[in-house]
Wavefront OBJ file of the C-alpha trace (Angstrom):
o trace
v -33.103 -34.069 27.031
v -30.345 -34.455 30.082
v -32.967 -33.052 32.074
v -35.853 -35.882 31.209
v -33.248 -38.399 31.923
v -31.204 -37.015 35.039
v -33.676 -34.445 36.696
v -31.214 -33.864 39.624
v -28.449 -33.015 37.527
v -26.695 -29.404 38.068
v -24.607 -27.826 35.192
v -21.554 -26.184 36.456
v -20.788 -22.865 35.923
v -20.782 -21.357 31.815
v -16.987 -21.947 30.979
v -15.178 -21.876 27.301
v -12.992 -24.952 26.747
v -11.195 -25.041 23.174
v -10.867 -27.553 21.181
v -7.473 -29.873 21.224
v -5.224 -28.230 18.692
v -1.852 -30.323 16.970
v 0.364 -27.411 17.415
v 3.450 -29.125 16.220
v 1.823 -30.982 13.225
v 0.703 -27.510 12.103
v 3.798 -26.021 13.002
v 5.541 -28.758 10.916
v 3.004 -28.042 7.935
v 3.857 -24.289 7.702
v 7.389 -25.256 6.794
v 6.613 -26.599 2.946
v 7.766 -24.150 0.891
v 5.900 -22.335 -1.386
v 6.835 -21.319 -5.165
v 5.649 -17.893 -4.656
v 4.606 -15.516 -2.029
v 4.326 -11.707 -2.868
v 6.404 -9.137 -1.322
v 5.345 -7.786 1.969
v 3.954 -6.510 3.808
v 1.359 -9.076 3.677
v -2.466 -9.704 5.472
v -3.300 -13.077 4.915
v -6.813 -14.124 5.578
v -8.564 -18.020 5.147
v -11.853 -18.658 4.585
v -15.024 -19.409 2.841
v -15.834 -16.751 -0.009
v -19.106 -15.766 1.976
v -21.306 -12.338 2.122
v -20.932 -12.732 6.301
v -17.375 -13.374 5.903
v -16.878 -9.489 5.664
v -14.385 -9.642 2.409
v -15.914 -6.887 0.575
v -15.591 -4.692 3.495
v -11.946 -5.316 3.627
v -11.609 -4.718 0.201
v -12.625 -1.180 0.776
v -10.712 -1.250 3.576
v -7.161 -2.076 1.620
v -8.296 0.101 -1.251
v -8.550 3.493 1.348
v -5.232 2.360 2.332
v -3.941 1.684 -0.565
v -5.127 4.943 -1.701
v -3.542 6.665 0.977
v -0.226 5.634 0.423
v 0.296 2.460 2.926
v 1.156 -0.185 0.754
v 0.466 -3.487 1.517
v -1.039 -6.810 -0.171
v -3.706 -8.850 1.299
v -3.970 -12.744 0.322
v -6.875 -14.717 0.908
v -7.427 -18.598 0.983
v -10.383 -19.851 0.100
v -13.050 -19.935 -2.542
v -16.949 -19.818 -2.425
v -20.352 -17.961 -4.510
v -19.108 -14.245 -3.611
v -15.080 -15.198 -5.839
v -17.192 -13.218 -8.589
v -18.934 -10.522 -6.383
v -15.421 -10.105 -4.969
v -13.579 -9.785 -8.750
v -15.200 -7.555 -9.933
v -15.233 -5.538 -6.823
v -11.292 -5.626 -6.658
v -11.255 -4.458 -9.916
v -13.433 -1.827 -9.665
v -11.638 -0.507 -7.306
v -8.394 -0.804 -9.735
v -6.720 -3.329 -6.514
v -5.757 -6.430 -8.862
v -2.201 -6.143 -7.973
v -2.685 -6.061 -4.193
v -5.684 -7.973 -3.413
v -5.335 -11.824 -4.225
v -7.931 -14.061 -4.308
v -5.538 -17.198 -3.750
v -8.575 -19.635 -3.901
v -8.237 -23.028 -1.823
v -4.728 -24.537 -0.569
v -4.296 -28.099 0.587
v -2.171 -26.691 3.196
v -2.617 -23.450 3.675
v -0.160 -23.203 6.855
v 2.617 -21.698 4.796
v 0.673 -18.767 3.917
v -0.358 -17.880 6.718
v 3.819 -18.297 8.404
v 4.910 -16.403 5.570
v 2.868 -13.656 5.513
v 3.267 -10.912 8.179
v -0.216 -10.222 9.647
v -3.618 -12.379 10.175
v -6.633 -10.844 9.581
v -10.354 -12.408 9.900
v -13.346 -9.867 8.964
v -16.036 -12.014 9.751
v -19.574 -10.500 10.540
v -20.119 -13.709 12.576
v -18.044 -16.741 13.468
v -18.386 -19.849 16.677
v -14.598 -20.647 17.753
v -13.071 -20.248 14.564
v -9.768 -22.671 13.991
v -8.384 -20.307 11.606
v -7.392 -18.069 14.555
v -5.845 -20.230 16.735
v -3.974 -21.708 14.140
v -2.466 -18.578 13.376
v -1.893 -17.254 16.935
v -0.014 -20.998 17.054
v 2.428 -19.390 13.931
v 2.975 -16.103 15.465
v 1.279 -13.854 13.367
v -0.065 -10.783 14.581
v -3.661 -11.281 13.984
v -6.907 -8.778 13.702
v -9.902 -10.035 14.039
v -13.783 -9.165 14.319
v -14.828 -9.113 18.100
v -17.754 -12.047 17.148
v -18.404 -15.423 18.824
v -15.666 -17.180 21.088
v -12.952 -14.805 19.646
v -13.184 -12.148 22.605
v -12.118 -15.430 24.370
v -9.671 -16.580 22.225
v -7.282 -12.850 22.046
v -6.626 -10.819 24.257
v -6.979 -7.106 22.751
v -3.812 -5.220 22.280
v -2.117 -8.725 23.836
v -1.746 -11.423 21.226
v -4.229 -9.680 19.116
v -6.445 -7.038 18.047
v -10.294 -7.144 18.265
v -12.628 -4.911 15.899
v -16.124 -4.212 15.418
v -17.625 -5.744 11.716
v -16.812 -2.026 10.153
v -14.627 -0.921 7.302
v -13.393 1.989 9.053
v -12.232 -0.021 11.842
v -10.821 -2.751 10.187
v -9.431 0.245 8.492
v -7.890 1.739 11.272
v -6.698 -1.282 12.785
v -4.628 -2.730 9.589
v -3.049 1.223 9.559
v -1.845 0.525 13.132
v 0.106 -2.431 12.326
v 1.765 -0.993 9.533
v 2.327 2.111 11.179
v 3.138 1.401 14.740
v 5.934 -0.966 14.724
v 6.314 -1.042 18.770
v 2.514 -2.738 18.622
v 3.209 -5.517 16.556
v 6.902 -6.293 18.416
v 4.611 -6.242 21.693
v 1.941 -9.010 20.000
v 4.692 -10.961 18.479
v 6.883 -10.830 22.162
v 3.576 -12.015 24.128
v 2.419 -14.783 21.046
v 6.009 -16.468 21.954
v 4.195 -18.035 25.584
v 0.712 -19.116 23.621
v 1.427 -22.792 23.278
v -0.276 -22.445 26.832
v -3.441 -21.459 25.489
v -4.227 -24.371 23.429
v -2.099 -27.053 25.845
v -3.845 -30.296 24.727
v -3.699 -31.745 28.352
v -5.149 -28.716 29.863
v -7.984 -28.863 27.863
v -8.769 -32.307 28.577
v -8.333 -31.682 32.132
v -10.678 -29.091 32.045
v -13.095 -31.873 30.164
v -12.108 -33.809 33.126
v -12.784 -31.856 35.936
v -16.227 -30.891 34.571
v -16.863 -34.627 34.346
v -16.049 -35.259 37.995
v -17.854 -32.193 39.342
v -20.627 -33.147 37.471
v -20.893 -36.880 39.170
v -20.806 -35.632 42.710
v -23.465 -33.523 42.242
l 1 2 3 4 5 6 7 8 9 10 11 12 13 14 15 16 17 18 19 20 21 22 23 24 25 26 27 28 29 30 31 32 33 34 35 36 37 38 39 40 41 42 43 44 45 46 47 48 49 50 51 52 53 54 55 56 57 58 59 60 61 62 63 64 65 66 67 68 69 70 71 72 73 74 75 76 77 78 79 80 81 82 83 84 85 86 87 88 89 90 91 92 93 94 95 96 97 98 99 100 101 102 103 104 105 106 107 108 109 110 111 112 113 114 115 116 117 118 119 120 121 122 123 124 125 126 127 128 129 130 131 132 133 134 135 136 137 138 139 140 141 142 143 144 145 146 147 148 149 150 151 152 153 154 155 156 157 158 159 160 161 162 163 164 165 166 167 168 169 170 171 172 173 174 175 176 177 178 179 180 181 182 183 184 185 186 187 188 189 190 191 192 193 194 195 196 197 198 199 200 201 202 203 204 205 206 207 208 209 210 211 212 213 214 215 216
């Protein structure tokens, strides 16, 4: 369609430019207290209850865990057409006490502060909010390496990017309970990532495109 209209017109080079985030009104959010959260250590997780959204592979995951000895509880906000497929997979696999199916949350920003880790299991996502909003709180987050998130963490920086597997989502949920110098080193580097999602860079970088784009 550009083309038809402006046949002259040169795109600049492919570039990834986030959308505006309101870091302190989220920030601000996450401070309403809650009446309960359970004891640590906690994943928390928010999103649609979805086949692609890779919960019953993290189920498995928490259960081998859990199995294993590495106790833990994961939380997830959110509700959707798998809640049953996901029940009665939780209690199949006896995890009713550890795996909570929160459903939805006006604000779900306190959750995700209080909690200890951020993971999202998705089989696909775009430029999912959820993650920025929790690298905005802190929280050391996994995440599936799907979409814009490759461009939104840095691996073994201020996050930690896995393939959609249950071993490796696995694997990467036994790090941060085990390796304690890992998740210092993501929390340490999270403290600078206002940067990342500076409203006025982004709309300079709106900006510039603009003005490139009209001397062309």
């Amino acid at each position: 369609m550009m083309h038809q209209y402006y046949p002259d017109l040169q795109y600049p080079p492919e570039e990834v430019i986030i959308n505006a985030i309101p870091i302190e009104e989220i920030r601000k959010k996450a401070e309403e207290p809650l009446d309960h959260f359970p004891a640590g250590p906690v994943f928390v997780s928010i999103g649609r209850l979805h086949s692609r959204k890779g919960y019953h592979k993290l189920i498995e995951a928490h259960t081998k865990l859990i199995h294993e000895g590495f106790q833990h509880k994961i939380l997830v906000v959110g509700d959707g057409e798998e809640r049953q497929n996901l029940r009665q997979q939780i209690a199949g696999n006896k995890v009713e006490d550890t795996f909570i199916l929160a459903g939805n949350k006006m604000n779900p920003y306190p959750y995700v502060k209080n909690a200890d880790y951020f993971i999202l299991p998705s089989e696909s996502e775009a430029w999912p909010l959820v993650i920025a909003e929790a690298l905005i709180l802190q929280k050391p987050t996994i995440a599936t390496r799907t979409g814009d998130i490759p461009a939104m963490i840095q691996h073994e920086k201020t996050g930690y990017l896995i393939s959609y597997e249950t071993e490796e989502m696995y694997a990467a949920m036994k790090r941060f309970l085990t390796e304690s110098p890992l998740v210092s080193e993501l929390k340490k580097n999270l403290e600078n990532i206002d940067g990342q999602f500076d409203n006025q860079k982004i709309f300079n970088a709106v900006e510039n495109i603009i003005i490139n784009l009209s001397k062309k």
